[in-house]
VMD Tcl script that draws the C-alpha trace (Angstrom):
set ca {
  {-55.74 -112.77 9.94}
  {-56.12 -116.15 12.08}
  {-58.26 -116.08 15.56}
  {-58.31 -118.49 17.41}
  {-61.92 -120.11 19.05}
  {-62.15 -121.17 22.90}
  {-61.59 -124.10 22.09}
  {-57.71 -124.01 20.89}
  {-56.98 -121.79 24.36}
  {-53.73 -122.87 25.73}
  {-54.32 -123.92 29.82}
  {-51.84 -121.37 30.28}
  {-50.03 -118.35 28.93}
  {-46.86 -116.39 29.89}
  {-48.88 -113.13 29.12}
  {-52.60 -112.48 28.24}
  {-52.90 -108.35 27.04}
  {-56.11 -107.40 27.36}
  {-56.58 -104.67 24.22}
  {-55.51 -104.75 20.54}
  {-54.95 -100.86 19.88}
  {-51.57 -98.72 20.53}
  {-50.73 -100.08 23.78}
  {-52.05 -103.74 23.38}
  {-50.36 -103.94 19.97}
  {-47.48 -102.85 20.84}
  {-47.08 -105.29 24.07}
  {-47.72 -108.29 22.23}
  {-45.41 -107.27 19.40}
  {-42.36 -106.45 21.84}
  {-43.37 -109.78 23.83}
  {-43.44 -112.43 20.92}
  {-40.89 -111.12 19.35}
  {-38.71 -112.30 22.59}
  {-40.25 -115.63 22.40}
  {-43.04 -114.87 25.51}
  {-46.70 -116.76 24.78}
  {-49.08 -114.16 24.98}
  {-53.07 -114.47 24.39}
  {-54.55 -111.10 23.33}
  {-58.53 -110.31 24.54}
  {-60.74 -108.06 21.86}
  {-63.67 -107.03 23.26}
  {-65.04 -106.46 19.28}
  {-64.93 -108.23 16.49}
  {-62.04 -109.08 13.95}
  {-61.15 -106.44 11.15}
  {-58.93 -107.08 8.15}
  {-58.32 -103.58 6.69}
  {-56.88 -105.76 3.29}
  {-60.48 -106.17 2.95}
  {-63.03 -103.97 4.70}
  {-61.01 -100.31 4.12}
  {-62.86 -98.38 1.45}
  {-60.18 -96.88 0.18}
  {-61.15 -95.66 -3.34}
  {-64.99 -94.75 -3.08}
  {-65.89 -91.52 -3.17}
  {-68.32 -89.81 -1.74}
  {-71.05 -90.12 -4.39}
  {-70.76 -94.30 -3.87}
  {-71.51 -94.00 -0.26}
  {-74.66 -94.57 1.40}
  {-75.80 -91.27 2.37}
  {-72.94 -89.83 0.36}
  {-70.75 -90.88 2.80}
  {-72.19 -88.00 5.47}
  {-72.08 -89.00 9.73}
  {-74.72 -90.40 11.21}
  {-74.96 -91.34 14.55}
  {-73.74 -94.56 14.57}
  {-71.08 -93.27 12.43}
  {-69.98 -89.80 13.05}
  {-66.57 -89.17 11.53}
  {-68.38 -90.49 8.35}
  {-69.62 -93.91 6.55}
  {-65.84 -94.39 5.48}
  {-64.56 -94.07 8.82}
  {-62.57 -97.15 9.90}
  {-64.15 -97.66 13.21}
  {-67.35 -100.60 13.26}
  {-68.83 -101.16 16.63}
  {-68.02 -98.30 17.87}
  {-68.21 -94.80 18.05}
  {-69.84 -92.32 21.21}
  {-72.39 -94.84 22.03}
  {-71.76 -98.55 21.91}
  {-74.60 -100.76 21.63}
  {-75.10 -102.61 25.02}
  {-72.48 -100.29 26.53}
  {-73.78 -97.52 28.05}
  {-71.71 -95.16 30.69}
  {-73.55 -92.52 32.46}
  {-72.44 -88.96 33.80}
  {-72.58 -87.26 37.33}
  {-73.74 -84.08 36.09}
  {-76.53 -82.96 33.12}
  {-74.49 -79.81 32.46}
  {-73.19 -80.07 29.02}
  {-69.66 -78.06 30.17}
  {-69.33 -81.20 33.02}
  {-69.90 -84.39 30.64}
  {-67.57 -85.97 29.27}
  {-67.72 -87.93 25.78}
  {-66.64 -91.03 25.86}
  {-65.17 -93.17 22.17}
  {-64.83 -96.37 21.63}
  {-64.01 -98.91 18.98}
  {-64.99 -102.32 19.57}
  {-62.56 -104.19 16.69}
  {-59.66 -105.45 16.21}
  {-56.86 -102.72 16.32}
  {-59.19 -100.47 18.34}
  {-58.54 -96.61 17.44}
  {-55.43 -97.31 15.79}
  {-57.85 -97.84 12.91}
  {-59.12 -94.62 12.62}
  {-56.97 -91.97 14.61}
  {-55.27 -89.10 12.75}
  {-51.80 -90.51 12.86}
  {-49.86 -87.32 14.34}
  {-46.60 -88.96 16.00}
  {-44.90 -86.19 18.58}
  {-42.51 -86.79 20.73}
  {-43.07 -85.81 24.68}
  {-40.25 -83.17 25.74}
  {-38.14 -83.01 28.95}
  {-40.50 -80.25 30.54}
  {-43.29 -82.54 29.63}
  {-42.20 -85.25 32.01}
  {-41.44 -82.98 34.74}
  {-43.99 -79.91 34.53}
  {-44.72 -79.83 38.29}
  {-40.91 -78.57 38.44}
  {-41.34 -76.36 35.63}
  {-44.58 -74.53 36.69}
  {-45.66 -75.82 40.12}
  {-48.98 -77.87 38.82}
  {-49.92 -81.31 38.63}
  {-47.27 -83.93 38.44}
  {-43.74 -84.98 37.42}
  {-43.51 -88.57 36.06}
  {-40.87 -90.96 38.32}
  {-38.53 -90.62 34.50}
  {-37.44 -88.18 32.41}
  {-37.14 -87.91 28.09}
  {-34.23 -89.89 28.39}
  {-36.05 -93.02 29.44}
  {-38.02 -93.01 26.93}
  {-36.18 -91.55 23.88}
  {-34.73 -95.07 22.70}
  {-37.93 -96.33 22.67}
  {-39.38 -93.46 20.98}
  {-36.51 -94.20 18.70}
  {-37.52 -97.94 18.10}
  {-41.71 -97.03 17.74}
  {-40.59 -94.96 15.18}
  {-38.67 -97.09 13.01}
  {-41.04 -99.33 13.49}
  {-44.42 -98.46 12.34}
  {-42.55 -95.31 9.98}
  {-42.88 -91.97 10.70}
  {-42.40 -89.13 8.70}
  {-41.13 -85.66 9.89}
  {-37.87 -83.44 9.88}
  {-35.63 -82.49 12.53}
  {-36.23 -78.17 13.28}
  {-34.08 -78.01 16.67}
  {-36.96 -76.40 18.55}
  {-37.36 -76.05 22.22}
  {-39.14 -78.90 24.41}
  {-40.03 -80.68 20.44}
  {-37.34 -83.37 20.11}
  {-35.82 -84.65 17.30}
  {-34.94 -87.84 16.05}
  {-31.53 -89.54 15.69}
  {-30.63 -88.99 11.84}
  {-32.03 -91.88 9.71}
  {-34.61 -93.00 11.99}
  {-37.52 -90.44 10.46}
  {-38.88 -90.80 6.88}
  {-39.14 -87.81 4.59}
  {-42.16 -85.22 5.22}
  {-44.50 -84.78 2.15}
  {-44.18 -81.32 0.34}
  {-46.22 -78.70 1.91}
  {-49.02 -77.79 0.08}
  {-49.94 -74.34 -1.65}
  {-51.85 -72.81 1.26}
  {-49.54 -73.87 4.04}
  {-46.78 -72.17 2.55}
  {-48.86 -69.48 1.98}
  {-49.11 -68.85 5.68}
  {-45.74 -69.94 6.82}
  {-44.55 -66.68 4.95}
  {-47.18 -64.45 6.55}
  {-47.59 -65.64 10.37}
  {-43.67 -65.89 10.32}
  {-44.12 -61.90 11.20}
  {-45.79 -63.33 14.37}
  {-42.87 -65.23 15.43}
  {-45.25 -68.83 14.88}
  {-43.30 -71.08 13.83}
  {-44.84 -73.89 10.44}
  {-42.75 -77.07 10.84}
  {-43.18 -80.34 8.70}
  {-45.65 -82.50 11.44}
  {-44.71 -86.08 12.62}
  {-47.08 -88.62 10.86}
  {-47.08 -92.29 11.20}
  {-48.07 -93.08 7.43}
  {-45.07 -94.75 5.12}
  {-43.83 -91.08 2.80}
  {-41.21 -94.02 1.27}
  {-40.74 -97.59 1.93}
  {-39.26 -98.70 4.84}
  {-35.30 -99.45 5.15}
  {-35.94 -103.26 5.99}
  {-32.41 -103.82 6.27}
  {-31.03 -101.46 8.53}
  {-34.00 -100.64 10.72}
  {-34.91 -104.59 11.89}
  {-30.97 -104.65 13.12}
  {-31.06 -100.93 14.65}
  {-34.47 -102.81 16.43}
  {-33.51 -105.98 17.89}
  {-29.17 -105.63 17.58}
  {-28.90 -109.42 18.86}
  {-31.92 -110.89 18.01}
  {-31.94 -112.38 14.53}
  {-35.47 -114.38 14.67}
  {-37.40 -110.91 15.29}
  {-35.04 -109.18 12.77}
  {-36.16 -111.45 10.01}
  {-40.09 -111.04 11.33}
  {-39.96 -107.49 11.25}
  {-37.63 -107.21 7.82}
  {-40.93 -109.52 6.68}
  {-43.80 -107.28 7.65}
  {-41.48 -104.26 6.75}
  {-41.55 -105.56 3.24}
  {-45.18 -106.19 2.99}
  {-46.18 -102.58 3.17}
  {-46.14 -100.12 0.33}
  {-45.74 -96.44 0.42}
  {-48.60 -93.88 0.49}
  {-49.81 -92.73 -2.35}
  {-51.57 -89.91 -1.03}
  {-54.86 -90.74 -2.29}
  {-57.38 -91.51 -0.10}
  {-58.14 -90.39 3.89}
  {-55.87 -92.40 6.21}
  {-59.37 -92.54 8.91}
  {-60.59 -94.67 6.33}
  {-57.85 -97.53 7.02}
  {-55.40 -98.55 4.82}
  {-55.57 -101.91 3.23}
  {-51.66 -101.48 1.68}
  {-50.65 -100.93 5.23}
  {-48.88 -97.25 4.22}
  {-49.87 -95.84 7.49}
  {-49.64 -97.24 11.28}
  {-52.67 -99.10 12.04}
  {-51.80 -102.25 15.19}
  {-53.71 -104.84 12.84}
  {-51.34 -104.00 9.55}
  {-47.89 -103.00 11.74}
  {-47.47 -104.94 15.03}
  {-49.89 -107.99 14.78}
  {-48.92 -109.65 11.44}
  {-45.39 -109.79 12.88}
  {-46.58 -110.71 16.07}
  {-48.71 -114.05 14.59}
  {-46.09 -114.72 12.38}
  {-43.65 -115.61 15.58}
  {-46.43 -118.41 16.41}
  {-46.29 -116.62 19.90}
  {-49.78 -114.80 20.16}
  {-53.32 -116.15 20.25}
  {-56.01 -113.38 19.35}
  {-59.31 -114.17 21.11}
  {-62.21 -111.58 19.81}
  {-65.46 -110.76 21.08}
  {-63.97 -111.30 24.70}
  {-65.47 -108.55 27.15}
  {-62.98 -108.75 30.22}
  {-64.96 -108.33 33.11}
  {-62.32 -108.26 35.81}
  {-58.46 -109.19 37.29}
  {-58.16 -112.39 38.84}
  {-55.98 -112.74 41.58}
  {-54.50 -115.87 43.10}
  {-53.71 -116.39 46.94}
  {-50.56 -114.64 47.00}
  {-52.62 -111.51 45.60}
  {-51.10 -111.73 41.94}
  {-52.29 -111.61 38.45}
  {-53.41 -115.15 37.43}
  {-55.77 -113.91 35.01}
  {-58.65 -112.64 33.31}
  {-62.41 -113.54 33.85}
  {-64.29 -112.70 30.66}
  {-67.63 -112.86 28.50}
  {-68.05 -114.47 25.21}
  {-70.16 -111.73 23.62}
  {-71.65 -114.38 21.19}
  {-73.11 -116.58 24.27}
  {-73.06 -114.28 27.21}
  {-71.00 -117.18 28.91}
  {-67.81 -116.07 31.33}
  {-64.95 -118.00 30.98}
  {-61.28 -117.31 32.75}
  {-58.39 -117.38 31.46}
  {-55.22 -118.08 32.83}
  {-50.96 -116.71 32.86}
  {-48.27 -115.90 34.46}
  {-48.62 -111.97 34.25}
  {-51.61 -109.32 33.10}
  {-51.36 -106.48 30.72}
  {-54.53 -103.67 30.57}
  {-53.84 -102.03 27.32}
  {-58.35 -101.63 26.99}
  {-58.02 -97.52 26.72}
  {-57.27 -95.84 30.58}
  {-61.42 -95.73 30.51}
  {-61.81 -98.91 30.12}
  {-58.90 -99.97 32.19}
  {-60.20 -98.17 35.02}
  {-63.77 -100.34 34.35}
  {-61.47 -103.78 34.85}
  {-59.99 -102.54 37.79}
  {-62.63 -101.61 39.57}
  {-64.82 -104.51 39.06}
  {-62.11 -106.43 39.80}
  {-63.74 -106.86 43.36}
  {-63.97 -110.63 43.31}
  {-61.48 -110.22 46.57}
  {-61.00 -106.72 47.20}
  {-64.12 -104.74 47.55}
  {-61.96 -101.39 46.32}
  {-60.82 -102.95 43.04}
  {-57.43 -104.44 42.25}
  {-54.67 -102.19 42.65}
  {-56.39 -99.71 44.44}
  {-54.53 -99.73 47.75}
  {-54.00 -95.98 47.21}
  {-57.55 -95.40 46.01}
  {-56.35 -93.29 42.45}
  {-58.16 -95.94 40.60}
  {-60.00 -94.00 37.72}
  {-58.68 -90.41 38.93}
  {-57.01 -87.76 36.94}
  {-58.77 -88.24 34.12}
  {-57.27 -86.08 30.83}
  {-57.57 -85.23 27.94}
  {-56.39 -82.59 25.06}
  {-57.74 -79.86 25.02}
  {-59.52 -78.46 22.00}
  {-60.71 -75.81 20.17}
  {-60.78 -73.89 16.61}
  {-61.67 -70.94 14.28}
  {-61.54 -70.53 10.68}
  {-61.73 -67.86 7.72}
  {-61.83 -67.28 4.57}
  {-58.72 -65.99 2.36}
  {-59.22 -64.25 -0.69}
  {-55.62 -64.69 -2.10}
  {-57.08 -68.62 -2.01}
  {-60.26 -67.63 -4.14}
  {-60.40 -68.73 -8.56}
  {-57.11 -70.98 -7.91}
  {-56.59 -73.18 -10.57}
  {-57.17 -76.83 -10.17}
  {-53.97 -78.45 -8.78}
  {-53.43 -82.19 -6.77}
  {-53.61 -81.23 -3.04}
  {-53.70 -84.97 -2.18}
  {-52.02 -86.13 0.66}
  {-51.95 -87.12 4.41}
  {-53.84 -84.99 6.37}
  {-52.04 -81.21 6.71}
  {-48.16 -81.89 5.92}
  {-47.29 -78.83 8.28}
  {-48.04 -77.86 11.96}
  {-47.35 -75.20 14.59}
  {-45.46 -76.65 17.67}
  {-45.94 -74.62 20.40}
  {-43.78 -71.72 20.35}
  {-44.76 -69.72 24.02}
  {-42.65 -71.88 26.29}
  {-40.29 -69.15 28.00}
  {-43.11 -66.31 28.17}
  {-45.21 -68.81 29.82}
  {-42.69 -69.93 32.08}
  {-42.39 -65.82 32.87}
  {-46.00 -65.74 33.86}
  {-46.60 -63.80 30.99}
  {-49.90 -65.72 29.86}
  {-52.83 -66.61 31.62}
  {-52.45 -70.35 30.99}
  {-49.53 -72.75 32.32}
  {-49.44 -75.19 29.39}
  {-49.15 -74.82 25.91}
  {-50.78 -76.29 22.13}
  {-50.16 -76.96 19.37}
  {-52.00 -76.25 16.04}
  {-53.39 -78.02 12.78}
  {-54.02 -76.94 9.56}
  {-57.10 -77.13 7.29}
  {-56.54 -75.39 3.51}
  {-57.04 -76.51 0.05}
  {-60.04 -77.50 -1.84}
  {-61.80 -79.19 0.68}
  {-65.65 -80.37 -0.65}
  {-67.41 -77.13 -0.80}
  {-69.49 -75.73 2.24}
  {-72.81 -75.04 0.97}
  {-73.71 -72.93 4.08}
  {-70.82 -70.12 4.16}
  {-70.97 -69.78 0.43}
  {-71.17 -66.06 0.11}
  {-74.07 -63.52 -0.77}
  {-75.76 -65.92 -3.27}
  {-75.69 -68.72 -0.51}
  {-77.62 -70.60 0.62}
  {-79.40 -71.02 -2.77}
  {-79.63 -72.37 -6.13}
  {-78.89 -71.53 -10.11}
  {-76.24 -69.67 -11.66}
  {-75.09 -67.23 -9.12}
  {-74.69 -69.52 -6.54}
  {-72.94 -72.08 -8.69}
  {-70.44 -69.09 -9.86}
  {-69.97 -68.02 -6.15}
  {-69.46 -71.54 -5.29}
  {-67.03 -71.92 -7.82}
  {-64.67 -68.84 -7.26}
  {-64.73 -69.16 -3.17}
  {-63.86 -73.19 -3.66}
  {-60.69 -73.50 -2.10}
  {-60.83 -70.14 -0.14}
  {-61.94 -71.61 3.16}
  {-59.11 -72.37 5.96}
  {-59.29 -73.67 9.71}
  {-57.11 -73.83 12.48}
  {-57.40 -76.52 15.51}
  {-55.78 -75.98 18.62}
  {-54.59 -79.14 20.70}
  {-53.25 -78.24 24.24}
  {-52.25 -79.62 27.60}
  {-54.80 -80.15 30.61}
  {-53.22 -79.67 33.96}
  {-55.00 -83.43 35.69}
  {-57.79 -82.21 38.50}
  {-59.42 -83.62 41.32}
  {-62.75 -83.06 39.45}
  {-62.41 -84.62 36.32}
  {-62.30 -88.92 36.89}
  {-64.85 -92.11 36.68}
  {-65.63 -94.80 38.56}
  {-68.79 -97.19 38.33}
  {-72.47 -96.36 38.55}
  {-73.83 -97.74 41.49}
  {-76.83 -98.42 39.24}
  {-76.34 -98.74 35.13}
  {-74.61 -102.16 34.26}
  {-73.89 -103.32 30.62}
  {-76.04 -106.30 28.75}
  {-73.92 -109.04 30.28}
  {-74.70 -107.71 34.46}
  {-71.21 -105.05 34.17}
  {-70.99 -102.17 36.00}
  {-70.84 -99.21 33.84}
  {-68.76 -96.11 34.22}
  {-69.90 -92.62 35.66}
  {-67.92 -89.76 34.73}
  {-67.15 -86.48 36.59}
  {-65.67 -83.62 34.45}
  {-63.96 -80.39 35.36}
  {-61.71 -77.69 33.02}
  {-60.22 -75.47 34.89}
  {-59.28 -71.97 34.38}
  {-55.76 -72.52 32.63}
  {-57.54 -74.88 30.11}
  {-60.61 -72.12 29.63}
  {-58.24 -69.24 29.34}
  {-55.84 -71.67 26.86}
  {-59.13 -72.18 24.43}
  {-59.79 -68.40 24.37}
  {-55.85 -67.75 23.85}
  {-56.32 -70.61 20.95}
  {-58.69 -68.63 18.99}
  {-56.99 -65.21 19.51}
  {-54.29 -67.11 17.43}
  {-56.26 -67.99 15.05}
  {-57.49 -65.04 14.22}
  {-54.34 -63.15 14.45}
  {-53.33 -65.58 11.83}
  {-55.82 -65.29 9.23}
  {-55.65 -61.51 9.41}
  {-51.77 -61.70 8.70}
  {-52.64 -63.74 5.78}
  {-55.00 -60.72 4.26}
  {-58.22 -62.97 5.05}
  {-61.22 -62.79 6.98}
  {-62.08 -64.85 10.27}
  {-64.80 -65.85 11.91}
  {-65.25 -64.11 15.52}
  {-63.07 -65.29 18.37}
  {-65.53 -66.17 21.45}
  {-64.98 -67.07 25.38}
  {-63.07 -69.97 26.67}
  {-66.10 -71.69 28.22}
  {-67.44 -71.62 25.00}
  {-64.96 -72.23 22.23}
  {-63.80 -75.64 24.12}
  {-64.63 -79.00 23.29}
  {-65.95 -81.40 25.55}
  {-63.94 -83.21 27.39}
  {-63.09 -86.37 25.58}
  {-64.03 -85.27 22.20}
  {-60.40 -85.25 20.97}
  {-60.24 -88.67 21.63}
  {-57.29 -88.54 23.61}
  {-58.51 -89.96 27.42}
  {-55.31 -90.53 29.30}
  {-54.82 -91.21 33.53}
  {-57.19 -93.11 35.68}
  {-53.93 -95.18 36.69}
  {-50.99 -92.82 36.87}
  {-47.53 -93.24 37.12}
  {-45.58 -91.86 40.47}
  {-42.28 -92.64 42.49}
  {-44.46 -92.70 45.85}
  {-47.14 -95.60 45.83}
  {-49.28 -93.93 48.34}
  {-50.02 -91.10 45.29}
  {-49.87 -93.20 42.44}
  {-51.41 -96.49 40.91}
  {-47.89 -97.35 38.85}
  {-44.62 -97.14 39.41}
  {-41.62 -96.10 36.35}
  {-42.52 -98.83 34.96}
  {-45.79 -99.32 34.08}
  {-46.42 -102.10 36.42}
  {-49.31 -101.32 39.54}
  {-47.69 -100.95 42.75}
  {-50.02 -103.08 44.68}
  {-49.10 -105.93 41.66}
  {-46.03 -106.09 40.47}
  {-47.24 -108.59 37.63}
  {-50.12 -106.40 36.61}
  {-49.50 -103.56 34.32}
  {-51.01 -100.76 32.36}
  {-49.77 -100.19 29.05}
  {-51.92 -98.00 27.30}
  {-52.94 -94.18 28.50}
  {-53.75 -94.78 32.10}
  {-49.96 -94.44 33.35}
  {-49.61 -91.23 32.18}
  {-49.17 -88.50 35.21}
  {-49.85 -85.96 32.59}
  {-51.29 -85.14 29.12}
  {-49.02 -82.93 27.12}
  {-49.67 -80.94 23.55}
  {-48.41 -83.97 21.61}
  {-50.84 -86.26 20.96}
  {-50.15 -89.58 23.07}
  {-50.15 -92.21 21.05}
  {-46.34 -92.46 20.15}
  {-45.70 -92.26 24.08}
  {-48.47 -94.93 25.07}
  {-46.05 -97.04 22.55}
  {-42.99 -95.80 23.24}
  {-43.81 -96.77 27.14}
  {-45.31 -100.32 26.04}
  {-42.42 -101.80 24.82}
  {-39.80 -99.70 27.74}
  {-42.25 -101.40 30.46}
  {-42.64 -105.17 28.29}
  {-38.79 -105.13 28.10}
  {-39.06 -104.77 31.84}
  {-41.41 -107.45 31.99}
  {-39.31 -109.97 30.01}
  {-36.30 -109.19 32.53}
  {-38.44 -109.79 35.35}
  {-39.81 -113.15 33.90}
  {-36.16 -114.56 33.10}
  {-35.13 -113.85 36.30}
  {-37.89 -115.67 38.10}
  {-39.21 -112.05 39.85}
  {-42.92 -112.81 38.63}
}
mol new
graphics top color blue
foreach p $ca { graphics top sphere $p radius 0.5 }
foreach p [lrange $ca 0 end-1] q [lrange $ca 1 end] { graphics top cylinder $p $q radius 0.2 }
display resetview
């Protein structure tokens, strides 16, 4: 993949995005495809997945046989480099030493950024998700609604290929026929407890994935795309082409070097480079927003990591796509003028944090136990449980306002050496033989909900800590509240309810405060910048673009006024190219 070096920067750009993942992918996709110069800023290095995904190792070729370590804690495999929890040279620091009140903090520092490693899940936000102060009285309704955002849900899904079905469920859209790709079979034990929780009332749907089930439709989808714009039809019908389908053989965190699932360096960038229109400019650490007299975006001021040397960077409009952490970071060390930050008039900068909440519980099923061996390959669990609660929850019948979703774990997964039965942990026969009949047996659940956004739970910069190249760093402050503590404890209940219907054994539900995850550890960090109709509450308006500068926007998870069930990368998309359409409209008309 070609990057440029400082010395082929153009004076001048139309665009510069400052991010490669989700959001930054996506805005420089949208934007060179309508012919707009755009320089994209990577604070890592450049990754080719063609050639660094270990796709076909197994675990015995691995150093360490392929276990986590600290620098790499979803596993040596894992896709992310440079990255992780801690970030060498990057520190960020926390307001409180209780574990409950910290908040953890991941980041990948490559090209792509977590779009190289995430879990792919693809879920459309419902109407009550955009407008849950209405619905329930807590937090805040975005300035739109779904159907703002559906035809670009529509377009984010043809585009990098998701695969799903259409059930007609409440507040869990569907997708205009022909736009999704065919789900995967489900496997043996999913069906196995779609028939017995269906006595519940839980629904087991086919979940959204962004990973290729079949090839793409290169003909029809690059028109349904871009309807009068031939040059990115023939671009996309190109990169379209150049991806195969999955073949359900290796883990999708790994990367995928035949491009079969959505990754921004195999999906929007090739397309993107091929238009001539985007420079990509790695190991660039933006430090802040420059502004010019008239208080507009005129560009970014940034270290080369290599040399430690700034350097700015000049265009006509700025996009923060860096993660809504590291967005916030920008803006508020954008102080060169404004001691506040940049587009901090209404001093939200960094607040209202989010992210999904978290928790799980698992069994054992004995129906599962001496299966024979059969291929359970495939992409992750091919099934899911949308939430199902909405109108008893809307009654006041729970003790929670928002809802989750949940995720499966079954099959023969490796063994676990620990929960292996009487003869375990140990060695010879008997253990072997009890490892060998239980092998398969073991299930899990994982619960993904909504956090209502608190006063309590946002960053802004240590007064102290700065980064190797004189940065501030970011503190963070971290609060669940009640609904999100009672929601965990409600998530296990489930569980456990579930595994019993299925004739197995679970492990022992436990309390809120402890079955949730810290904050961040899903991975799925959204606010800091949010979007509202009144610019005294809000840091953006409908449109992703800051109040206080019109030619300044955020286009990855900082916008978001809320943090529903479905995980948010589709949306951070799905808003990307809505607010970069915007953009372009503005530009031609001479508004920025």
């Amino acid at each position: 993949m070609p990057i440029i070096t400082e010395k082929e920067l153009r004076p001048e750009y139309d665009v510069i995005v400052v991010g490669s993942g989700a959001g930054g992918g996506q805005s420089a996709y949208t934007l060179t495809m309508n012919g707009v110069k755009v320089l994209m800023l990577e604070a890592g290095r450049n990754y080719d997945p063609a050639t660094e995904t270990a796709m076909f190792q197994t675990a015995s070729q691995m150093p360490l046989r392929g276990m986590s370590t600290r620098e790499k804690p979803f596993g040596f495999a894992d896709a992310t480099v440079d990255g992780g929890w801690e970030v060498p040279n990057e520190p960020y620091t926390q307001a409180n030493d209780k574990p409950a009140d910290k908040f953890w903090w991941w980041r990948a520092r490559m090209l792509g950024g977590r779009t190289n490693h995430w879990g792919r899940i693809s879920l459309r936000n419902g109407a009550y998700d955009f407008k849950p102060y209405s619905r329930d009285g807590l937090g805040f309704d975005w300035p739109i609604a779904y159907e703002d955002v559906a035809p670009y849900y529509d377009k984010v899904e043809m585009l990098v290929g998701v695969y799903g079905s259409n059930e007609g469920l409440e507040n869990t859209p569907d997708s205009p026929n022909g736009t999704l790709l065919p789900p995967p079979k489900a496997r043996a034990g999913e069906l196995y407890f779609k028939k017995h929780v269906a006595k519940l009332g839980i629904p087991v749907v086919p979940i959204h994935r962004a990973v290729l089930s079949t090839r793409q439709d290169h003909e029809n989808f690059p028109r349904r795309i871009f309807p009068h714009n031939p040059t990115a039809q023939k671009l996309t019908a190109d990169s379209m082409k150049a991806r195969a389908a999955c073949f359900w053989a290796t883990d999708c965190g790994r990367g995928c070097s035949i491009r079969a699932n959505y990754q921004s360096t195999t999906v929007h960038l090739p397309p993107a480079l091929a238009s001539g229109n985007l420079d990509i400019l790695c190991d660039a650490h933006a430090r802040e927003v420059i502004l010019n007299d008239q208080g507009k975006a005129a560009g970014i001021l940034y270290i080369d990591k290599r040399t430690g040397q700034e350097r700015l960077v000049k265009a006509r409009a700025v996009i923060l796509a860096a993660s809504s952490g590291e967005t916030a970071r920008i803006l508020l060390n954008s102080r060169s003028k404004r001691p506040e930050g940049v587009a901090n008039s209404s001093g939200l900068v960094g607040k209202y944090i989010m992210d999904t909440v978290g928790a799980g519980l698992g069994g054992r099923v004995p129906a599962f136990e001496n299966l024979p061996v059969h291929n359970e390959d495939g992409a992750g669990a091919h099934v899911y449980v949308p939430w199902w609660l909405y109108q008893q929850q809307h009654a006041g019948k729970l003790d929670f306002a928002r809802g989750y979703h949940i995720e499966f774990a079954t099959g023969r997964l490796a063994p676990n050496l620990s929960v292996a039965g009487p003869a375990g942990p140990g060695y010879g026969k008997a253990f072997k033989e009890e490892l060998r009949r239980t092998y398969g047996s073991f299930v899990g659940f994982s619960g993904r909900g909504e956090m209502i956004p608190n006063k309590d739970s946002f960053c802004e910069l240590d007064p102290v800590v700065k980064d190797k190249w004189g940065i501030p760093v970011l503190r963070f402050h971290w609060k669940w509240s009640s609904h999100e503590l009672n929601q965990a404890a409600h998530m296990q209940r489930t569980f456990k309810e579930m595994i019993e219907a299925a004739g197995g054994t679970p492990g022992v539900p436990t309390t809120g405060e402890k079955a949730i995850k810290p904050g961040g550890f899903i991975i799925h960090e959204v606010g800091g910048g949010i979007m509202g109709a009144d610019r005294a509450k809000a840091v953006t308006n409908s449109w992703n673009q800051c109040w206080d500068i019109p030619n300044l926007l955020l286009n990855d998870g900082s916008a978001f006024a809320s943090n529903a069930d479905k995980n948010p990368t589709l949306t951070i998309m799905a808003l990307a190219w809505r607010a970069c359409d915007h953009l372009i409209d503005e530009m031609r008309k001479g508004n920025l």
